[in-house]
C-alpha positions, 0 to 999 in steps of 0.5 A: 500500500505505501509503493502503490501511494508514492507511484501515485504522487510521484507518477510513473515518468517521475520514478522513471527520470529519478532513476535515470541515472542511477541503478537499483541494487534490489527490490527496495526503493532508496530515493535519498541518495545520489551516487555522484562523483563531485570531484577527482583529484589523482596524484594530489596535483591531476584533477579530473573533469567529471560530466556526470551526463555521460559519467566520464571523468577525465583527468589530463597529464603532461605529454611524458607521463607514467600512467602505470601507478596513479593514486586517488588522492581525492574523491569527494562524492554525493552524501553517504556514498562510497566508491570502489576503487576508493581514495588512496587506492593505486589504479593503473591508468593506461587504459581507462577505469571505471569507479563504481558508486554506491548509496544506499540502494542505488549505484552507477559507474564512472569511465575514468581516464587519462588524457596527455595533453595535446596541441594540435591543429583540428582544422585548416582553411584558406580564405574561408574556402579551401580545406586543408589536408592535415597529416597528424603524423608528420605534422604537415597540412597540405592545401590544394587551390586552384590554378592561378590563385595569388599566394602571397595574399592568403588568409587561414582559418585554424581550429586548434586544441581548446585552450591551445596557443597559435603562433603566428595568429589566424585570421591574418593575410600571409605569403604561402608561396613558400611552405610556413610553419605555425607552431602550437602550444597547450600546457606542456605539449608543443606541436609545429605544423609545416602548411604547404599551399599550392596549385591543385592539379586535375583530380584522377580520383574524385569523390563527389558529395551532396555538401558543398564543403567536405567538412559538411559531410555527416562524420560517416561520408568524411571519415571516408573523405578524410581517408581518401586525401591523405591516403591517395595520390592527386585526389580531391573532393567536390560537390555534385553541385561543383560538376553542375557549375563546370567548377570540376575538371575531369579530363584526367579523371579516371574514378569517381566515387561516392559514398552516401550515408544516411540516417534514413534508410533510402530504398527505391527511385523515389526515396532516393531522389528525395534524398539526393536531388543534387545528384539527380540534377540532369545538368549532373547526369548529363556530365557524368553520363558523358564521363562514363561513356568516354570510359570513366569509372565509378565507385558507388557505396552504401545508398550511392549503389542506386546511380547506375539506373541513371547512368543508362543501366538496367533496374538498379534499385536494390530491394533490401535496404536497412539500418540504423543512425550513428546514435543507435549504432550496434556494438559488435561483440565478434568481428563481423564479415560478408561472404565471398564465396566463389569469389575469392579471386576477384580484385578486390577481395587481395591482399586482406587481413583474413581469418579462418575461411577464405570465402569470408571478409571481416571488416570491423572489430569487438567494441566497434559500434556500425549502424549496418547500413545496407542496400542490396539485392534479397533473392526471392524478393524481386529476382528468384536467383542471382541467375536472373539478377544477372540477366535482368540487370546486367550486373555481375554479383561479386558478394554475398550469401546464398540469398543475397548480393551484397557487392556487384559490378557493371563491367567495362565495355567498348560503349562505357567505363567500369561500376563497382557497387559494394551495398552491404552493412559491413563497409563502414568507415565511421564509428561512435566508439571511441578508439580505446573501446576497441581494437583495430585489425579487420577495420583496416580492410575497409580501406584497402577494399576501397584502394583495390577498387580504385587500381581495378577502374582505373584499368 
């Protein structure tokens, strides 16, 4: 009688977000204590930023710093609660931690970790327009401007580290006919960039997007962008919007690809078309059929596998499509893979980081968290086999299960280039997991998959 009268001045939803942060440990409600860490000191001089939202505490150190044996030497929490590790215990902080709280009935953990400080540069621009291409390794941004552009009267745009201090400043004209560094500094970490502005030459490969700036892109379609420009030789980016105003040079042209994500799932001509109306812009579709037929090449990956039906091929809306946002991403508890089978052989599928079975690619790890975004043929649904699919499209399947075409190309003829489509949920770029979650060993494969693609049009 007294849970049922304090549900009923309470109300369902209020218990709801009173226990939204916290987690009961029986059947007995305790609604008097919270479980939060106030604040977190380690070593007497590191003291944490604690967000009890996403329940991290992040404690920053020196660039050199042993994080073998740190110690807890404050860790104020709500009234009445206690923590395992407690203050004054040794916590190995290479990797991160998790404090769990308790009070009373209730408890929640806490994700604490250690971050060496860093002064890096986030984001390059020159004048407002053109992106630099940023190398965190060898410290170097490089930046591509069209032909003909004035180098002695540039002016950047920098995003750096929060706090961090830039020398020279931003947001002042300088002369980048030779290469000129910019040196940045937080705390005790102190990085020099050496930026390169010069004339971009005529792309060979090219990535064509929906935004009219690559750093618009959804973080999916620029983790692929990024790749794309500090991994392969004389590549850019540009609009579909670009190719329409003949701002996009494709003489030496040899692949163009796109790789569309979308939260939404985008299945059949009309759906498409509402989703990317730039790219169906017959101003757009006449350029790229004219490159097609003169021999040019294409990439389509993820939702961008329904352009060939607009480049003059046969039915080409795949009939299975599905997946979930970036917020809803699944975490993958075993590397995941699609099938190759009897189709080992195929260019694309060389030289991978296999595991047991050879009819098997694996393209991300445990820990990683992949929103499966898929568009492919389901056998049964449309065409009864791949045989018909084969006939009734003109594509020749080169992935996927028994039932199923996950990956399918349009071969090159005397009347047209090549088309590599790749559909299946497994060719991911993007993920929300933070890289401590996880280990990178099969992920790699998706870039290597996609460095194959281009050697194979290029041909």
């Amino acid at each position: 009688m007294k849970m049922n009268k304090f549900i009923g001045i309470l109300g369902l939803f209020g218990i709801l977000g009173l226990f939204a942060s916290c987690n009961k440990n029986d059947s007995q409600f305790n609604v008097d204590g919270d479980c939060h860490i106030d604040s977190l000191v380690l070593d007497d001089i590191y003291p944490g930023i604690v967000n009890h939202a996403a329940r991290t505490v992040i404690v920053e150190v020196p660039v050199v710093h042993d994080d073998n044996v740190m110690t807890i030497t404050t860790l104020n929490l709500s009234a009445g609660a206690k923590a395992t590790p407690a203050k004054g215990a040794q916590v190995n902080m290479t990797s991160p931690i998790a404090i769990h709280v308790e009070n009373g009935n209730v408890y929640q953990d806490y994700k604490v970790s250690v971050k060496h400080h860093e002064a890096k540069i986030l984001s390059f621009k020159i004048n407002d327009k053109y992106i630099g291409r940023i190398d965190q390794v060898a410290h170097t941004i490089t930046v591509p401007v069209p032909v003909g552009t004035d180098l002695k009267t540039l002016i950047p745009t920098i995003k750096t580290t929060e706090g961090a201090t830039l020398t020279p400043a931003a947001g002042v004209s300088y002369d980048f006919t030779n290469p000129m560094d910019f040196n940045v500094t937080y705390k005790t970490a102190s990085t020099t960039y050496t930026v390169t502005v010069k004339e971009k030459e005529n792309p060979v490969i090219l990535y064509l997007g929906l935004a009219e700036n690559m750093e618009d892109l959804n973080p999916e379609e620029q983790e692929a962008v990024n790749w794309l420009l500090a991994n392969v030789e004389n590549s850019d980016y540009a609009s579909f919007d670009d190719l329409a105003a003949n701002r996009v040079v494709l003489t030496d042209c040899k692949v163009i690809w796109w790789h569309f994500h979308s939260d939404d799932v985008v299945q059949g001509k009309v759906a498409f078309e509402t989703a990317a109306p730039e790219a169906v812009n017959y101003v757009v579709l006449d350029q790229l059929k004219e490159y097609y037929q003169a021999g040019g090449s294409f990439l389509f990956t993820r939702f961008a596998v329904n352009m060939p039906y607009y480049l003059g091929e046969k039915r080409s809306f795949p009939d299975n499509c599905f997946g979930k946002s970036e917020a809803e991403a699944e975490l993958v508890n075993s590397p995941w893979d699609f099938r190759i089978t009897d189709h080992t052989d195929h260019p694309l599928w060389q030289n991978l980081t296999m595991g047991a079975e050879p009819d098997r690619i694996y393209t991300c790890d445990k820990g990683y968290r992949i929103s499966n975004t898929s568009a492919q043929y389901k056998m049964g649904y449309i065409f009864a086999d791949k045989a018909e699919f084969r006939e009734k499209t003109g594509a020749y399947d080169i992935a996927g299960p028994e039932d199923a075409v996950v990956a399918w190309e349009y071969k090159r003829t005397a009347e047209h280039g090549a088309i590599v489509c790749i559909g299946s949920g497994c060719y991911d770029w993007y993920t929300v997991a933070e890289p401590s979650e996880y280990t990178s060993y099969f992920h790699e494969n998706v870039a290597k998959i996609t460095e194959n693609a281009f050697n194979y049009l290029k041909q």
